[in-house]
N, C-alpha and C positions, 0 to 999 in steps of 0.2 A: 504493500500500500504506500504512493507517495505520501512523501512528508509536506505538509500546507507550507508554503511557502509564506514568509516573512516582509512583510509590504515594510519599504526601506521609506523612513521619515522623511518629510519635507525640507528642502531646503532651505534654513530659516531665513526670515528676511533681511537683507541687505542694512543697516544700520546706518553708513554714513551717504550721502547723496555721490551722486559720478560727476566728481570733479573736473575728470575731463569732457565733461557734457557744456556745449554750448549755452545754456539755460543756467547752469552755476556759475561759469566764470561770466557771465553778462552779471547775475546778482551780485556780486565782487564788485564788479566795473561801476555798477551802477550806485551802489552804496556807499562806496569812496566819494562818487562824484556828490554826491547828496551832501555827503558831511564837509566837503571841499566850499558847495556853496552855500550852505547853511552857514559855515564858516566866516565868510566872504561879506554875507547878507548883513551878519550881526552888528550891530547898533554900535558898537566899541571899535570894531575892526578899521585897522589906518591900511592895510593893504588896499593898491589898488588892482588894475587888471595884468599889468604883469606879476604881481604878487599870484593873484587866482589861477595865470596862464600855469606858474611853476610849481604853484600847490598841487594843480588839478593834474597835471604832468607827473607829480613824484608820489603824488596817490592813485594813479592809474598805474605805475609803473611798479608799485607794490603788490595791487591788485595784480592782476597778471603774472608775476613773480610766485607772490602766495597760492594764486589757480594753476600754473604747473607744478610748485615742488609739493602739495594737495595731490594732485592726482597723480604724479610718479611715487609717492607714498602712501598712498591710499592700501594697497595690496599689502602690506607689513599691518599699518592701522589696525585692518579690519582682523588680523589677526589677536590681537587685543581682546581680552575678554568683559563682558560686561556693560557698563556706559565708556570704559578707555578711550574706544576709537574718537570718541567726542573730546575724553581730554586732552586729547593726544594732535588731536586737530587743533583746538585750542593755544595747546604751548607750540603751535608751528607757528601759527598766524601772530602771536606776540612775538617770539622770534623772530620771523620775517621781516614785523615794522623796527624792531627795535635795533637790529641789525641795520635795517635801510636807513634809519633816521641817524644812526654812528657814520653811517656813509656820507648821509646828506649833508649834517652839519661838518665832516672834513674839507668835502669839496667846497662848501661854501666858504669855512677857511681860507685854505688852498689857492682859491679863485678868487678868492676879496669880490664876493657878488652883494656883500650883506642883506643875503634876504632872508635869513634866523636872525630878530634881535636877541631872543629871549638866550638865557646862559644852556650852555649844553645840557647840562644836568634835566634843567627842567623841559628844555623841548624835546629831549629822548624818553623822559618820564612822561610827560604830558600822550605822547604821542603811542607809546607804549600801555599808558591806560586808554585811550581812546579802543585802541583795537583790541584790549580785554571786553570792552565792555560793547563793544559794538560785534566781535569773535563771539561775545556767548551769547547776544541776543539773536544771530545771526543761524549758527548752531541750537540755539532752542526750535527758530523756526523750521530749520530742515528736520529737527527731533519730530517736531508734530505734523510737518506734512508727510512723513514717511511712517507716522502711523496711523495716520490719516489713510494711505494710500496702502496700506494694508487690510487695513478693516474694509477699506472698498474690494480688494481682490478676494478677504473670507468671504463676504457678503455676497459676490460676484459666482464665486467657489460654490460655497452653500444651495445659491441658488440653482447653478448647473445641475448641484444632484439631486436638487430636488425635482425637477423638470424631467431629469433620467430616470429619479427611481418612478415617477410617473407612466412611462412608457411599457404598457403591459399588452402586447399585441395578442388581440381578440381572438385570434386565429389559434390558437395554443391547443384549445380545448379538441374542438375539431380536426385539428390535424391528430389529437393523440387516438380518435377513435377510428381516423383513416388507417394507421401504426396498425391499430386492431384488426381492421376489417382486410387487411394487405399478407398478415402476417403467413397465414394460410394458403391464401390465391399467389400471390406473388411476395414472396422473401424479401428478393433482390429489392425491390421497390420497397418495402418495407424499412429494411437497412440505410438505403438513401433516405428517406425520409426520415430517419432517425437523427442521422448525421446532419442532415438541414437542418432537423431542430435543434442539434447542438448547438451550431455556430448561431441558431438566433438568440438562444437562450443566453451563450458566451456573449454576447453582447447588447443583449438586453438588462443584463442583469451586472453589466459592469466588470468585467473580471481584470479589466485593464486598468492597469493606474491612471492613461489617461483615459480624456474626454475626445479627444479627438480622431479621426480618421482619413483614409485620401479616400477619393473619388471610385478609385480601382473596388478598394475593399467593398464599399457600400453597394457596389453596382451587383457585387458578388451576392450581397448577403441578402441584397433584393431580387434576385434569380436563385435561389436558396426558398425565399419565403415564394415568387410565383411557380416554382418547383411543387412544392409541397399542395397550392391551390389546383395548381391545374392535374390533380392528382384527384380534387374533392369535386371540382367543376367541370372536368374535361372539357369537351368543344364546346363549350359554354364560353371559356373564358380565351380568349387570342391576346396575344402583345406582340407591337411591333416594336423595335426600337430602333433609333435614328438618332447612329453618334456620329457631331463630325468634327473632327480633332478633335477627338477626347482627351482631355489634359488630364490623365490616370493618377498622379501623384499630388493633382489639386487635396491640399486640409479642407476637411468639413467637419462639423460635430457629431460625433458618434452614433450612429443607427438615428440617421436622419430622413432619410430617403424612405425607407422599410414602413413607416407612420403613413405617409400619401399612399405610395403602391397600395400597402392594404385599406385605407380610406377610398382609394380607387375602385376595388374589387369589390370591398362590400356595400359601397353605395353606388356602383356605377353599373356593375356587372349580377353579383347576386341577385336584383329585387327582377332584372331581367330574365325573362323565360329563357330566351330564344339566346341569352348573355350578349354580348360585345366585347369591342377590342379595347384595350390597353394603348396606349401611346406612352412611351419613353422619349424623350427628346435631348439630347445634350449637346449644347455647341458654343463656339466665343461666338462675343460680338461687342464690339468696342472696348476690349481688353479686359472684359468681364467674361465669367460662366453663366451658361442660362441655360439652366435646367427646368423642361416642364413634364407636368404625369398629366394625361389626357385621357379622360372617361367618358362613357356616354350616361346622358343625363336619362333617371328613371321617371315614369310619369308621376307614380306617385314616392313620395320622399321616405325611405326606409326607416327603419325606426332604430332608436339608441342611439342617434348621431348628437353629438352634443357642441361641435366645434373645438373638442379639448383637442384632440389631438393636432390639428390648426395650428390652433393657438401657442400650444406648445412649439409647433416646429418654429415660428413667426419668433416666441420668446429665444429660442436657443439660437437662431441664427442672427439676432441682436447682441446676445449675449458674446457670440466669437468672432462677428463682424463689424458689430458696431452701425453706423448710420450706411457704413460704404457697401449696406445687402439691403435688399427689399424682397416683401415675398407678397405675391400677388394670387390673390386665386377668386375664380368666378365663374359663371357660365359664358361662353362663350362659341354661338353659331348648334345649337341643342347640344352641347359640350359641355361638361367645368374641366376649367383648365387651371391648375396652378402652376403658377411659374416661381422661381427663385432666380434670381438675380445679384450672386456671389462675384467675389472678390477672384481671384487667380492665386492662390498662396501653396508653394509647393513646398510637399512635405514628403520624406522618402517614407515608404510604406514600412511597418513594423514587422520586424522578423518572426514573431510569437503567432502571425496569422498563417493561416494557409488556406 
């Protein structure tokens, strides 16, 4: 008997922000420049605009200084256990000014520019507090947007599985008394069908760490589940499908597709005597994927359809697309036709399937 295998813990999250990220060294940039003309503005202040031009000069040129040797340190940092990585950022960025301002006030020696009136002592001090306390207001805020910005990805998390563990295709039952009815008359078909229903059950029910899937797999596990129907419906049920560059390694969310196909079948084809065809459609078009399942409309409307399952695909492909997916579905020409309208995100197909 194998042994259950041991789901490996999450990757905790990240602690200090990505210093070498555009977005932080701009908040640097910009934050210097604030205290530069706040500086500048104040009611006391005898500098004038070359004073500001050299201010605004030697505190950008800190900024910048303190945003790369931040992110070529960052990797040691984070090693740091604890709140460290924080203190530890901290004593750079004091560092950094207090160093730069030993600098500034030599060269301005040096260079007889007199533009430090104030004694050494105090404009290294002065300036060395400045960046303690403007360093830890600064690192407070990146403390709360990154856990801010975690509670948004549990939240986010949560809700995927919740939307997953939702997913309980209808078809289960009836496929297992086809199992039944096959076992006798035909084995062989019985066996396949069995194995179909493994792989929908493997992923109906989550057995993978992630949530996601490519294009490839999906298409499989929804020829898997019309397998299994057109065993209980025979020439009742036809599917055509119409792939045209199929981008097989496209990510999508997990046993996405399998929810339509059988919202297809049982409200398109079942309530029909005489059945209909299935349409599968996949193709680009303006750098997007556009997948549609195409049914024929019954006269009168089958019953137990609630829109959950709809709704659900509309929520999960917001949830892993964001605004850049729409999902459209309607009658269209005695048809309903639902379309999705994805993104192109390739992802190499997981070893663990077959």
């Amino acid at each position: 008997m194998p042994e259950p295998t041991v789901k490996a813990p999450s990757q905790p999250h990240s602690p200090l922000p990505d210093f070498c990220s555009l977005p932080v060294i701009s908040a640097l940039l910009v934050v210097g420049a604030l205290c530069v003309t706040l500086a500048w503005l104040a009611p006391e202040s005898t500098r004038g605009w070359r004073g500001f031009s050299v201010g605004m000069l030697f505190v950008e040129w800190l900024g910048l200084v303190t945003g790369v040797a931040l992110c070529k340190l960052r990797p040691w940092l984070l090693r740091l256990p604890g709140l460290l990585p924080y203190a530890g950022v901290w004593a750079v960025m004091v560092l950094i000014v207090t160093i730069g301002s030993l600098l500034a006030q030599w060269m301005d020696r040096v260079l007889d520019m007199q533009m430090i009136l104030s004694a050494q002592s105090a404009f290294v001090r002065d300036n060395a507090l400045i960046a303690a306390l403007l360093g830890a207001a600064m690192l407070r805020y990146f403390y709360v947007l990154a856990e801010w910005q975690a509670r948004l990805a549990a939240v986010a998390h949560a809700k995927v599985e919740a939307l997953q563990a939702r997913i309980r295709p209808h078809f289960l039952f009836n496929s297992m008394n086809t199992v039944a009815a096959l076992v006798r008359v035909d084995p062989v078909a019985a066996e396949r069908t069995v194995e179909n229903l493994s792989e929908l059950f493997r992923a109906a029910l989550g057995q993978h760490d992630t949530h996601t899937a490519t294009l490839g797999e999906e298409l499989q596990l929804v020829d898997r589940y019309l397998a299994i129907e057109q065993l209980r419906l025979g020439d009742r049920l036809h599917v055509r499908r119409e792939f045209d560059d199929l981008p097989s390694e496209a990510s999508l969310p997990l046993l996405l597709l399998q929810p339509l196909v059988e919202n297809a079948v049982r409200h398109g084809i079942q309530p029909l005597r005489e059945g209909g065809e299935v349409i599968l459609r996949v193709r680009r078009e303006d750098g997007m994927m556009l997948i549609e399942i195409d049914n024929p409309l019954a006269d009168a409307p089958s019953t137990g359809g609630s829109g959950h399952g709809l709704n659900n695909v509309r929520q999960r492909v917001a949830y892993h697309f964001g605004t850049r997916a729409n999902v459209e579905a309607g009658p269209q020409q005695g048809r309903f036709v639902v379309t999705l309208r994805l993104p192109v995100e390739i992802r190499h197909a997981r070893a663990d399937r077959r």
